[in-house]
Backbone as JSON, one array per atom type, in Angstrom:
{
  "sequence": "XXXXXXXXXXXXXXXXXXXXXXXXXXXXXXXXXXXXXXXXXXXXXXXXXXXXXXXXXXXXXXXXXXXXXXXXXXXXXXXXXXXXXXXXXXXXXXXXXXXXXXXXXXXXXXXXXXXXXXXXXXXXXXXXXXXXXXXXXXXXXXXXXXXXXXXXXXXXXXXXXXXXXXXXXXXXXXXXXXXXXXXXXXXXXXXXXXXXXXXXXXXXXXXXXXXXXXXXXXXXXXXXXXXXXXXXXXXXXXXXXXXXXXXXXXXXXXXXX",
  "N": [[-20.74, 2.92, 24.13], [-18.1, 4.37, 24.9], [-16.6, 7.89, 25.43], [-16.85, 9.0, 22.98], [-16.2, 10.86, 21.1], [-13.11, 12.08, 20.47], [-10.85, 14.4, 21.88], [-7.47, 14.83, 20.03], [-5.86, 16.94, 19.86], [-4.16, 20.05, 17.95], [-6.2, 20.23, 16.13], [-7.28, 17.58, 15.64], [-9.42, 14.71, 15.4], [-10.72, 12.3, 17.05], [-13.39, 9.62, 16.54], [-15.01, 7.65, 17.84], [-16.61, 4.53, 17.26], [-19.37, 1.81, 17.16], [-18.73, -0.82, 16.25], [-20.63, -4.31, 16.05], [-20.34, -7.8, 15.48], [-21.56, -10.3, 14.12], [-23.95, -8.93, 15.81], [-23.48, -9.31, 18.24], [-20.47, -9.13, 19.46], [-18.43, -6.6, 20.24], [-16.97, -4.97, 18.14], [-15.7, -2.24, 17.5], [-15.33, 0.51, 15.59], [-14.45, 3.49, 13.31], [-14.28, 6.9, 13.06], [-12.47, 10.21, 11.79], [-12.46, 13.07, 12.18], [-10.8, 16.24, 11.15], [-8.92, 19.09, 11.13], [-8.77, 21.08, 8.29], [-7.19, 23.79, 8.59], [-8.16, 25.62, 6.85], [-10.06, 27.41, 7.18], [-12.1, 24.91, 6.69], [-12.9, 21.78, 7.51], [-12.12, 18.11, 7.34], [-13.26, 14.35, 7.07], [-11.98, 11.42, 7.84], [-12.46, 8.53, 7.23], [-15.65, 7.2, 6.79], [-18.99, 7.11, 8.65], [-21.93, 6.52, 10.53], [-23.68, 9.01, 12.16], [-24.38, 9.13, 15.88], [-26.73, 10.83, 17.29], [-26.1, 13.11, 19.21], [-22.85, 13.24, 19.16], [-23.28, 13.76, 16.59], [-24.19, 16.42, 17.1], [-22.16, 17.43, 18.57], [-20.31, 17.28, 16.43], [-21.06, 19.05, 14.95], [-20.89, 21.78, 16.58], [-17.91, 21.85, 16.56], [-17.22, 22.08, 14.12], [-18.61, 24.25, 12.68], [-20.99, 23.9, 11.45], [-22.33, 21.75, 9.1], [-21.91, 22.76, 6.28], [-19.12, 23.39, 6.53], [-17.52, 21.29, 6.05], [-15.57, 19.9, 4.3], [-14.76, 17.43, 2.54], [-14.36, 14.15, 2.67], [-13.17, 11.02, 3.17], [-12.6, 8.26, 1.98], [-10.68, 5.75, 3.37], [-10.82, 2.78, 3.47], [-11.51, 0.5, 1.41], [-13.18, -1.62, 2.08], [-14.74, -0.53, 4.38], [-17.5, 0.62, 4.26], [-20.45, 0.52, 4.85], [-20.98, 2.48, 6.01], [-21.32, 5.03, 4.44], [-22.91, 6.26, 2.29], [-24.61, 7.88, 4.05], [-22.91, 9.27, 5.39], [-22.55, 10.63, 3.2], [-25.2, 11.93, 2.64], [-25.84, 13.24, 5.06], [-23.27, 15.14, 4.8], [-23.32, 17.04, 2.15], [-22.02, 18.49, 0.88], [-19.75, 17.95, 0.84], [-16.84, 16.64, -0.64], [-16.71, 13.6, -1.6], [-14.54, 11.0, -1.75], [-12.93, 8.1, -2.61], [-11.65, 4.56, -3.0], [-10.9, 2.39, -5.62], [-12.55, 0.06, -5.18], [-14.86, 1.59, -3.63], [-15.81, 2.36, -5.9], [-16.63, 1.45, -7.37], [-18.69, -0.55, -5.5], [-20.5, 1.47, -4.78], [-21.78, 3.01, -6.93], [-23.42, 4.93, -7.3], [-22.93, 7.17, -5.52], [-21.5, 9.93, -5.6], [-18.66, 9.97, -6.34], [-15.48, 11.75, -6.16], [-13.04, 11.93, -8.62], [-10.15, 10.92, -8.61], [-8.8, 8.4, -6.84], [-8.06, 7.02, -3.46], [-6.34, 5.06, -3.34], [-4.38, 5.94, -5.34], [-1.58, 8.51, -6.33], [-2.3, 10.83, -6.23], [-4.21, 11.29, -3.81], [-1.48, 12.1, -1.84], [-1.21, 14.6, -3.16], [-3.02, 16.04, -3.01], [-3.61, 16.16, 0.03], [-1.15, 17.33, 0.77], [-0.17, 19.29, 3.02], [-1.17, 18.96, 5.61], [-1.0, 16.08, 5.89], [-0.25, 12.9, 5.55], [0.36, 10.1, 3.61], [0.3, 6.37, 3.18], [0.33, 3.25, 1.31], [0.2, -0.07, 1.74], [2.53, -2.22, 0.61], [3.62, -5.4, -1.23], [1.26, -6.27, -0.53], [-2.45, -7.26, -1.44], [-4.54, -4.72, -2.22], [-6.8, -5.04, -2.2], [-8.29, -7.98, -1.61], [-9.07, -11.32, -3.71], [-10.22, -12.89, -2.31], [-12.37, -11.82, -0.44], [-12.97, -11.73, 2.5], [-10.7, -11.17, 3.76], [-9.23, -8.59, 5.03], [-7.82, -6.98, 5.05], [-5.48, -4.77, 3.95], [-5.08, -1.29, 3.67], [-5.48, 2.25, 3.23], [-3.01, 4.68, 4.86], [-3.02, 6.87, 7.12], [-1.21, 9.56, 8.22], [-1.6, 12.43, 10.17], [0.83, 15.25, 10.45], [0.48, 17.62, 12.17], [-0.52, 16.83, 14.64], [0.79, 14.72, 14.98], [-0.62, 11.24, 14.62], [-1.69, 8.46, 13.39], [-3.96, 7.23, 11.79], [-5.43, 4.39, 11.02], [-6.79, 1.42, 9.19], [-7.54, -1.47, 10.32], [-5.34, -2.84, 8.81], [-3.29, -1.98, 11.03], [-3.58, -3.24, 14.16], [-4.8, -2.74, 17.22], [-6.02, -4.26, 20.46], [-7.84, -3.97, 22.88], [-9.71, -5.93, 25.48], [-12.28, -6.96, 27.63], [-11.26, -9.19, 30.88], [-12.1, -12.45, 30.98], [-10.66, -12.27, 28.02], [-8.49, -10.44, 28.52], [-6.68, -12.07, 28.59], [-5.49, -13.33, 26.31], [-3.09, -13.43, 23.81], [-2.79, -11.53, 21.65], [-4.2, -8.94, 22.58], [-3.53, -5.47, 23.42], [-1.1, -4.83, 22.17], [0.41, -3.41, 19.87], [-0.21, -4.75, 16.75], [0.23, -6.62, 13.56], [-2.63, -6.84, 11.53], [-4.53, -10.04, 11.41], [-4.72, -11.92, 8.94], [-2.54, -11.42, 7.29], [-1.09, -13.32, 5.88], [-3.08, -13.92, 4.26], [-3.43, -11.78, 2.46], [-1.11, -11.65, 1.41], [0.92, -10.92, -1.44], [0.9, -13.3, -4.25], [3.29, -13.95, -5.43], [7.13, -13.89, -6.01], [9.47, -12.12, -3.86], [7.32, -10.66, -2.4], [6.95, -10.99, 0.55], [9.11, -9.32, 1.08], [8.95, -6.98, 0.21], [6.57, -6.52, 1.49], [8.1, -5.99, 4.39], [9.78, -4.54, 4.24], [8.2, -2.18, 3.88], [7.3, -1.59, 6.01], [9.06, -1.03, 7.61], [10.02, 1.4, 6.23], [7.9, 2.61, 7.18], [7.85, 2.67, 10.3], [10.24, 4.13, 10.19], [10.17, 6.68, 9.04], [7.78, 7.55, 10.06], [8.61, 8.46, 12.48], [8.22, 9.99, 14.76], [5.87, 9.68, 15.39], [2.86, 9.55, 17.91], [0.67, 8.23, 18.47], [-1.64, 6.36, 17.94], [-4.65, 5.41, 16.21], [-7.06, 3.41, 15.75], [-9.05, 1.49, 13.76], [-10.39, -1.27, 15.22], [-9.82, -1.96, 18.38], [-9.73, 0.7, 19.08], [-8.26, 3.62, 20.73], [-4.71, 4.36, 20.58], [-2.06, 5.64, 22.66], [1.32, 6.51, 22.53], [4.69, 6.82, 23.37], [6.71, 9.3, 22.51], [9.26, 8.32, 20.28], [9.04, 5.34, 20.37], [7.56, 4.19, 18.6], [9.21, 3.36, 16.21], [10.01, 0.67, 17.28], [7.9, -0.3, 17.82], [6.78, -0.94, 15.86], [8.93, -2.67, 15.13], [8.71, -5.05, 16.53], [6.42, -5.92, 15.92], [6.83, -6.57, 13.63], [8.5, -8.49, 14.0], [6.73, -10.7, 15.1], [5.71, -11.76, 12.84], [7.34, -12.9, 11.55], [7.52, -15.61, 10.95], [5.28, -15.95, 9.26], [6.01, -13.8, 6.88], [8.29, -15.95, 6.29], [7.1, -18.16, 5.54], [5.92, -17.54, 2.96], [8.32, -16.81, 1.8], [9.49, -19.51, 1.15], [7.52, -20.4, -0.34], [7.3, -18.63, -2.34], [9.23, -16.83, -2.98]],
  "CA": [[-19.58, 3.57, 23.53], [-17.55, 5.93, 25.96], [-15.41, 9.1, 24.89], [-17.07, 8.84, 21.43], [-15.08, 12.07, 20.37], [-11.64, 12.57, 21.65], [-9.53, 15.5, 20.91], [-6.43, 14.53, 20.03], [-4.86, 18.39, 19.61], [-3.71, 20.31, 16.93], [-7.15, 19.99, 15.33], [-7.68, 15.98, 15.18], [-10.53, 14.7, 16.72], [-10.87, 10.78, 16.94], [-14.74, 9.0, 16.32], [-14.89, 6.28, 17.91], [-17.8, 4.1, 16.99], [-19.12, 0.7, 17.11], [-19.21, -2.89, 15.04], [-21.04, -5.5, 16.39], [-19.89, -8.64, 15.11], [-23.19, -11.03, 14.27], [-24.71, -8.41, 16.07], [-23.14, -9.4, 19.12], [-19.14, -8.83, 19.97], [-18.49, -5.03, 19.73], [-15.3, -4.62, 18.08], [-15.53, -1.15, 17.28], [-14.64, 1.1, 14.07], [-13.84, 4.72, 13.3], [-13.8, 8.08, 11.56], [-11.7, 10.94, 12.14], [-12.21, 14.81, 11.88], [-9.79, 16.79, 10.78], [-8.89, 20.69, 10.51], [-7.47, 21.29, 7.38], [-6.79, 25.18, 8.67], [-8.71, 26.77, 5.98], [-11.9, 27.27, 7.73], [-13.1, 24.07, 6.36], [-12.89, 20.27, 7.8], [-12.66, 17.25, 6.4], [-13.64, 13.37, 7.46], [-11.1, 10.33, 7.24], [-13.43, 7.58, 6.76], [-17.5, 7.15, 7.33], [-19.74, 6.63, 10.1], [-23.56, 7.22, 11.06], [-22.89, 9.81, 13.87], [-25.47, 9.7, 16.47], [-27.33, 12.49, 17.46], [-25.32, 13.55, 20.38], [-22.31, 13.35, 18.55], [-23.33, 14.8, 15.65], [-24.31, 17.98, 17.4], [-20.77, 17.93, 18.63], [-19.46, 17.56, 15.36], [-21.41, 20.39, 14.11], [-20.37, 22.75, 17.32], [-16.83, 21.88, 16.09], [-17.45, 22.77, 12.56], [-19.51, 25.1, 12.66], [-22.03, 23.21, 10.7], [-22.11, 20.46, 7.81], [-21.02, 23.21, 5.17], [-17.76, 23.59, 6.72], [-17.4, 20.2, 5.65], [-14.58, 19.9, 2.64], [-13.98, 16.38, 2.19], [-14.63, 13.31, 3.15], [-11.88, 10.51, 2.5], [-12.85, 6.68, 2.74], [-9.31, 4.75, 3.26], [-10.04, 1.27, 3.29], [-11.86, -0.52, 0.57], [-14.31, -2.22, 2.71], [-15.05, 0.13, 5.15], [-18.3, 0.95, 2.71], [-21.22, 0.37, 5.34], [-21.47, 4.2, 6.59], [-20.65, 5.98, 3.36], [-24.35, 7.01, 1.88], [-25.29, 8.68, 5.42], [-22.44, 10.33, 5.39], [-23.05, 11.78, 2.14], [-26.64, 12.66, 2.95], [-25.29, 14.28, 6.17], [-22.38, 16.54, 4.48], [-23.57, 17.04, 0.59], [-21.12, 19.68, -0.13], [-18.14, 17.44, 0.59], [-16.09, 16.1, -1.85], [-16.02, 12.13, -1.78], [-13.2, 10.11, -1.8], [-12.9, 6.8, -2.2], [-10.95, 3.56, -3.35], [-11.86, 2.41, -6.63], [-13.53, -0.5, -4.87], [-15.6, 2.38, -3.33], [-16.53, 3.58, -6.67], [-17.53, 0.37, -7.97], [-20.26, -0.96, -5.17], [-21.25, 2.23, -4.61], [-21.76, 3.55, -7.99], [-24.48, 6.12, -7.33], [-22.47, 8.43, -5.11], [-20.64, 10.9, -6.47], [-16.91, 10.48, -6.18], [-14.14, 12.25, -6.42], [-12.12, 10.86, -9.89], [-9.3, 10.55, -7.15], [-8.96, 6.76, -5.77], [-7.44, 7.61, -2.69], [-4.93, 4.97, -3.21], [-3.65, 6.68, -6.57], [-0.6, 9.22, -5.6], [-3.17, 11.92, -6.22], [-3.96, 12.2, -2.63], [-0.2, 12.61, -1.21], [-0.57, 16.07, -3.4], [-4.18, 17.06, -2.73], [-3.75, 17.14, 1.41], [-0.29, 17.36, 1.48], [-0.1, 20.43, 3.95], [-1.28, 18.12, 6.78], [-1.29, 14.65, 5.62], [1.6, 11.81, 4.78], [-0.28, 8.66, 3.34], [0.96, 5.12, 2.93], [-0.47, 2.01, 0.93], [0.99, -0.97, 2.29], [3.74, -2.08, -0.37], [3.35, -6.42, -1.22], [0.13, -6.86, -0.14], [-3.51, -6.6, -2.73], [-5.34, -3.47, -1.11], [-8.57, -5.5, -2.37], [-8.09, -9.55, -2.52], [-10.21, -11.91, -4.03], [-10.96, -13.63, -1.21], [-13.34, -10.92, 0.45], [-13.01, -11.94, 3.87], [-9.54, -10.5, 3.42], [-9.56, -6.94, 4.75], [-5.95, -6.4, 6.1], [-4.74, -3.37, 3.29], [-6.12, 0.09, 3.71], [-4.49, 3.65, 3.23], [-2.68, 4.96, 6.07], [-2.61, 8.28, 6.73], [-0.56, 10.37, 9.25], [-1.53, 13.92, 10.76], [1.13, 15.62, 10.98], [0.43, 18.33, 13.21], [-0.88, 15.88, 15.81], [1.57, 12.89, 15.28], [-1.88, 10.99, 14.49], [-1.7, 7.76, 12.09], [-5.72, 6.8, 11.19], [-5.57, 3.36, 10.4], [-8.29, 0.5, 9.57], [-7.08, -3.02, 10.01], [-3.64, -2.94, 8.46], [-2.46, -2.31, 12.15], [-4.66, -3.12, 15.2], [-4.87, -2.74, 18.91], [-6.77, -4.9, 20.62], [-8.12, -4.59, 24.14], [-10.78, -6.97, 25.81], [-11.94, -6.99, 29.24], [-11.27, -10.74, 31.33], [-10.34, -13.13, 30.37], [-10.0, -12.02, 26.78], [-7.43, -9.7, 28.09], [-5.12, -12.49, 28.89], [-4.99, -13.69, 25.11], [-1.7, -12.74, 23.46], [-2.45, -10.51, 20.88], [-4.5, -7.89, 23.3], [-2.72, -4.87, 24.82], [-0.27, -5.02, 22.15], [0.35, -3.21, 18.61], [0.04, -5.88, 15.69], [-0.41, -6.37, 11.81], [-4.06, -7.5, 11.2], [-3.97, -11.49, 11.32], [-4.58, -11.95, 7.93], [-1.76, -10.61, 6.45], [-0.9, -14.26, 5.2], [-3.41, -14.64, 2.76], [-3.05, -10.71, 1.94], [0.5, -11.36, 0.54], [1.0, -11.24, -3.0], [1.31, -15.08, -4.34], [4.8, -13.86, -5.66], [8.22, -13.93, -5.37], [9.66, -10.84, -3.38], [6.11, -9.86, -1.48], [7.38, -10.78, 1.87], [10.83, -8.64, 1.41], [8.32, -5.54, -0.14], [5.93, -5.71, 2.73], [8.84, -5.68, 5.53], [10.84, -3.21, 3.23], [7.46, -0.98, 3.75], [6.87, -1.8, 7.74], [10.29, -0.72, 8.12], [10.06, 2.45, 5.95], [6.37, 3.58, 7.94], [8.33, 2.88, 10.9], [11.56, 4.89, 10.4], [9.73, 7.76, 8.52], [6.74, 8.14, 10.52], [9.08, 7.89, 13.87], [7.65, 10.79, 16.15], [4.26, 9.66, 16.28], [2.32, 9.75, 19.23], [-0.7, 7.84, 18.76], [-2.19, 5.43, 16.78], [-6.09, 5.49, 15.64], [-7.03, 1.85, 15.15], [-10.63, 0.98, 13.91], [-10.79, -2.27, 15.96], [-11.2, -1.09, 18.78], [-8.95, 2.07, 20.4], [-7.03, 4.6, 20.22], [-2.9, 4.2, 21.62], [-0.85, 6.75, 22.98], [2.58, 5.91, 22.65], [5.85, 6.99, 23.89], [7.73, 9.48, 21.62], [10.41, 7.95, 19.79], [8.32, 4.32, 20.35], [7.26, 4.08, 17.44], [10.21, 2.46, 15.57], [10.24, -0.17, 18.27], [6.75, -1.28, 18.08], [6.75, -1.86, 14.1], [9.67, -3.57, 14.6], [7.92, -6.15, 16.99], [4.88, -6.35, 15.32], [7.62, -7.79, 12.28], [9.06, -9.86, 14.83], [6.02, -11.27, 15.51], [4.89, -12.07, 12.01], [8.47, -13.33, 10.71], [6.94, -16.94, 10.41], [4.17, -15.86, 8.27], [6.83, -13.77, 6.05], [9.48, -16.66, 6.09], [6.11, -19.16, 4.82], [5.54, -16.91, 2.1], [9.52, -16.86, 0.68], [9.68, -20.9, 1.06], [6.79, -21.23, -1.3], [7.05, -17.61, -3.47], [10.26, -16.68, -3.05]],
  "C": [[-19.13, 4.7, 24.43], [-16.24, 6.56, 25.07], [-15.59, 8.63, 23.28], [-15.84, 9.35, 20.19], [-13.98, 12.21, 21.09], [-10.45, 13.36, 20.82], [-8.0, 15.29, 21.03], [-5.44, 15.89, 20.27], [-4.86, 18.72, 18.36], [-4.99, 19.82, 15.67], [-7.45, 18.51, 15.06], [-8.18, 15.48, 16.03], [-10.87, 13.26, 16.13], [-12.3, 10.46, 17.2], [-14.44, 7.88, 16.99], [-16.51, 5.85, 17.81], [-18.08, 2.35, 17.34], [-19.7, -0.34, 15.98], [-19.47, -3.64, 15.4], [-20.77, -6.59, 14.99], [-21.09, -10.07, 15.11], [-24.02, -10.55, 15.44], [-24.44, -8.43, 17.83], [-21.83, -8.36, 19.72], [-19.07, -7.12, 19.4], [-17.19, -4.45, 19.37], [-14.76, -3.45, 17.46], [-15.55, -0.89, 15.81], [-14.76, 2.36, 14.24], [-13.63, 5.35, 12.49], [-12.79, 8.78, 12.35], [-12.17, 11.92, 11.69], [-11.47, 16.15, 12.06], [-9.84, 18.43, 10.57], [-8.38, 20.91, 9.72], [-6.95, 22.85, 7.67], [-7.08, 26.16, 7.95], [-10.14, 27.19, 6.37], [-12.75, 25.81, 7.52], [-12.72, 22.49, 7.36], [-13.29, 19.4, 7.1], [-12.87, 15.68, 7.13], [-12.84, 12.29, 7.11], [-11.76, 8.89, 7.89], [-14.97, 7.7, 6.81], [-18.16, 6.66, 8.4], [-20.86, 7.37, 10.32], [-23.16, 7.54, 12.61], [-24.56, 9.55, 14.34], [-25.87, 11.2, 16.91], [-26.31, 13.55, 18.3], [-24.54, 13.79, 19.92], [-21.98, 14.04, 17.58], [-23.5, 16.46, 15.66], [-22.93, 18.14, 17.99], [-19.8, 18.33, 17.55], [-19.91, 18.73, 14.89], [-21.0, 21.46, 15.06], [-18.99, 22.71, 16.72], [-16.42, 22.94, 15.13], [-17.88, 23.83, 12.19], [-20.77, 24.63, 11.96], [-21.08, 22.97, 8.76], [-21.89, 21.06, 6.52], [-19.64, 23.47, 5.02], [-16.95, 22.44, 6.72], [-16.4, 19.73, 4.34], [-15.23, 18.92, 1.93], [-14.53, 14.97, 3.07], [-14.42, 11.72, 2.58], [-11.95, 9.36, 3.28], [-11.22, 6.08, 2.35], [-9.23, 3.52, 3.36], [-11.5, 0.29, 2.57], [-13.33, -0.99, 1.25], [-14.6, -1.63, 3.53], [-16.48, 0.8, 3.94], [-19.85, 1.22, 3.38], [-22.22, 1.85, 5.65], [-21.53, 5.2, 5.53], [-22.11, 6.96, 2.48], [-24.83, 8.13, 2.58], [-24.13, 9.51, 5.4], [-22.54, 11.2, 4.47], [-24.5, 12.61, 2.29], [-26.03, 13.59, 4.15], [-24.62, 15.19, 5.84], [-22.55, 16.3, 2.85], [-23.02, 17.83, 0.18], [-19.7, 19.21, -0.12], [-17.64, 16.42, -0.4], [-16.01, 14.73, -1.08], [-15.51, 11.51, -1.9], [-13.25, 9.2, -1.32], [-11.51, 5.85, -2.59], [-11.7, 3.07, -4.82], [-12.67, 1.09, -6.18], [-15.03, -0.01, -3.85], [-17.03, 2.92, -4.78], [-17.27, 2.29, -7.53], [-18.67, -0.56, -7.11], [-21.01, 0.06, -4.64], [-21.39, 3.22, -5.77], [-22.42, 5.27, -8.22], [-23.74, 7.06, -6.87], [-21.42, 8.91, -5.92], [-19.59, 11.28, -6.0], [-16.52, 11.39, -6.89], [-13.48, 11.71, -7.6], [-11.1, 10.85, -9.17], [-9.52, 9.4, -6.75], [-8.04, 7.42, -4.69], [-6.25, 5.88, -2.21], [-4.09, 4.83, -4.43], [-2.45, 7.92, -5.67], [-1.24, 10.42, -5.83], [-3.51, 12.37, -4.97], [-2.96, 12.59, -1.83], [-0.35, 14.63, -1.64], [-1.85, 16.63, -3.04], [-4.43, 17.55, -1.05], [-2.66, 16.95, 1.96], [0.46, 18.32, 2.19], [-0.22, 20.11, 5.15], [-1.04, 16.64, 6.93], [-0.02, 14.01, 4.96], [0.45, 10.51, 4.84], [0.76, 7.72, 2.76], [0.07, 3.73, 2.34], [1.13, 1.01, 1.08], [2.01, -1.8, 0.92], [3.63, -3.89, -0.19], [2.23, -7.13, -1.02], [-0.87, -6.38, -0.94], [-4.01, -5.79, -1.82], [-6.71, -4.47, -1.31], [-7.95, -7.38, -2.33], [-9.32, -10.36, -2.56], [-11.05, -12.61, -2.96], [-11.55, -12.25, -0.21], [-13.4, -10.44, 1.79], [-11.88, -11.29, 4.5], [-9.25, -8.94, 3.94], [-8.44, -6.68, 5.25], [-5.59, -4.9, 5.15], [-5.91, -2.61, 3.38], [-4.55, 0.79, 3.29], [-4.37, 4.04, 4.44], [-2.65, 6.34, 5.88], [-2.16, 9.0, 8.03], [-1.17, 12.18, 9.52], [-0.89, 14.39, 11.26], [1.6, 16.78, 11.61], [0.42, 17.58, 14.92], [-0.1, 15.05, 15.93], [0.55, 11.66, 15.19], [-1.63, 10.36, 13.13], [-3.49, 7.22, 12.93], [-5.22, 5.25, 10.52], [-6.6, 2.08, 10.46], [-7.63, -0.72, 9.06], [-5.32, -3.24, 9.85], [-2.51, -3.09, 9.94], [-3.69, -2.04, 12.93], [-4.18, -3.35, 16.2], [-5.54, -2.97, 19.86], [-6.86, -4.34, 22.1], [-10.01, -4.88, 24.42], [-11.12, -6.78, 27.49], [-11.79, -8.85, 29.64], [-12.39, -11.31, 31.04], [-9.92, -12.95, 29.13], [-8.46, -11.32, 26.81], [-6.26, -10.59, 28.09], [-4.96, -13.31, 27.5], [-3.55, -12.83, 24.45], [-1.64, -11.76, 23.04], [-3.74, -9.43, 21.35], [-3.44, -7.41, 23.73], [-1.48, -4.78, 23.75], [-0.34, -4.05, 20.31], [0.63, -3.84, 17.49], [-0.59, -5.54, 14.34], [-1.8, -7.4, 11.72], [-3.64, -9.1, 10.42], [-4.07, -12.07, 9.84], [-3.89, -11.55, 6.67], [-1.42, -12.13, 5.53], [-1.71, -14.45, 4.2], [-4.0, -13.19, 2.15], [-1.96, -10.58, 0.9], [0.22, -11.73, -0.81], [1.47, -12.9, -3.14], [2.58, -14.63, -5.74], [5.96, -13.66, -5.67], [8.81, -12.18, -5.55], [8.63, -9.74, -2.54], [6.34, -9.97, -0.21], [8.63, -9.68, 1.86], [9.87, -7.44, 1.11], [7.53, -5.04, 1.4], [6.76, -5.51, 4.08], [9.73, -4.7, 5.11], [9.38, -1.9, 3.77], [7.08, -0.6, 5.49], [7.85, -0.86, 8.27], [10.38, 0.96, 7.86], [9.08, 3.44, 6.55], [7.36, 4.08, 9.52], [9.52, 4.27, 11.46], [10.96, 6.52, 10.5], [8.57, 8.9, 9.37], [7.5, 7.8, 12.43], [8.51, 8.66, 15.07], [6.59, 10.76, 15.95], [4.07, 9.24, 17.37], [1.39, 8.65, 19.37], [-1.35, 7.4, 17.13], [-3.76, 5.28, 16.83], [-6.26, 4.45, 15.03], [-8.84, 2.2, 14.79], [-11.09, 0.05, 15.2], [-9.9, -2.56, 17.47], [-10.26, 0.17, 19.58], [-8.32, 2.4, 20.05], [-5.75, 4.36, 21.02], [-2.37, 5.2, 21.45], [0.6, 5.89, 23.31], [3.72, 6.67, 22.77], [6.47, 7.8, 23.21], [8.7, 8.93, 21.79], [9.93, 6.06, 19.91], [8.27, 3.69, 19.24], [7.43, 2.89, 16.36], [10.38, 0.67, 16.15], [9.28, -1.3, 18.02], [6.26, -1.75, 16.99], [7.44, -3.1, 14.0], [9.55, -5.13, 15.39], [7.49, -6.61, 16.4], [5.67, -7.35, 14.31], [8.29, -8.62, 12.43], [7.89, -11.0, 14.88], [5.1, -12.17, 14.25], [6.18, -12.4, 10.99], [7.95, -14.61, 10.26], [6.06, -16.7, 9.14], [5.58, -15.17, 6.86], [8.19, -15.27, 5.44], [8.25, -17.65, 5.65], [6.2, -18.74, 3.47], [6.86, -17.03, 1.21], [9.82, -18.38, 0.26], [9.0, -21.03, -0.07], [7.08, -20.05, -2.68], [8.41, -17.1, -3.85], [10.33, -15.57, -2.67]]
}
């Protein structure tokens, strides 16, 4: 894992970590640590820090009481979440309510963090988004495309897990298509609601992240890297990504409407 920690500015400091994939392929994943500007910091998702790391995070912080918060955004992201609580026990928990139901024992937050409860609890730094047509949880498991998005904006800094990914590979993976390129996590097809008007909601919401969230800088993927991008970009590279996934929407109105 190189450049574990990377300071983005303006207090936002990118984790990068890794996911072996049957223990093999290493396709990354990711927290984030955040300044909220009150002396304290808080954590936007979970992850067993190594040692090294962790003593960085605590030089940061000043140590694991200056710890607020600590704010899981995507449902299945669930693996790291104990250790982090053992590691910062004075921070407030935040989950999804599929957080609060396979991990029963820890002690959430009554906050799902994709209720409109967190827009008002860190909205001094923070602009969150739940993807609009698509189940945040679907039955089919395997399913992990919806998370909460969340923007920093001091930094220009969207945190996102899955919902949008940025692939790079070294050769020959890199010469596959969807490396090198900013896309909606391939499973958005059997994400979509099975009813009529879920393709027009989720490109109605692509469009609105896009417009709204237009001077970001830099995108914070789980799988696997962080992108610096172009001010004013932004708009451009949503509106690809919905180029690129018009088939899958235009499947979805044929059969749902």
């Amino acid at each position: 894992m190189s450049d574990p920690l990377v300071d983005c500015g303006e207090g936002f400091w990118s984790i990068r970590g890794d996911f072996r994939i049957g223990g093999i392929v290493n396709v990354g994943t990711q927290c984030s640590l955040v300044d909220r500007g009150d002396g304290t910091w808080l954590f936007l998702d979970s992850y067993t820090l190594e040692d090294g790391v962790r003593s960085m995070v605590d030089l940061i912080t000043g140590g694991p009481a200056n710890v607020s918060a600590i704010v899981n955004l995507h449902p299945f992201h669930t693996v790291h979440c104990d250790w982090m609580h053992q590691a910062f026990p004075g921070a407030s928990l935040c989950g999804t309510q599929r957080h609060h139901d396979l991990l029963p024992d820890l002690p959430w937050a009554s906050e799902r963090c994709e209720s409109d409860a967190l827009p008002i609890i860190f909205a001094d730094i923070f602009d969150f988004s739940v993807p609009r047509g698509v189940a945040l949880v679907c039955a089919d498991e395997t399913v992990h495309f919806s998370s909460v998005l969340a923007r920093h904006r001091p930094s220009r800094t969207i945190h996102v897990d899955d919902t949008l990914s940025y692939l790079t590979a070294p050769f020959p993976l890199s010469l596959l298509p969807m490396t090198g390129r900013l896309d909606f996590h391939m499973t958005l097809g059997k994400a979509l609601e099975p009813r009529a008007g879920a393709a027009d909601a989720f490109r109605d919401w692509a469009i609105e992240i896009g417009t709204e969230w237009a001077d970001t800088e830099r995108v914070a993927t789980a799988h696997n890297t962080l992108l610096d991008i172009a001010p004013g970009s932004f708009p451009e590279l949503i509106g690809a990504a919905l180029g690129r996934v018009k088939p899958v929407l235009d499947a979805h109105r044929s059969k749902h409407g």
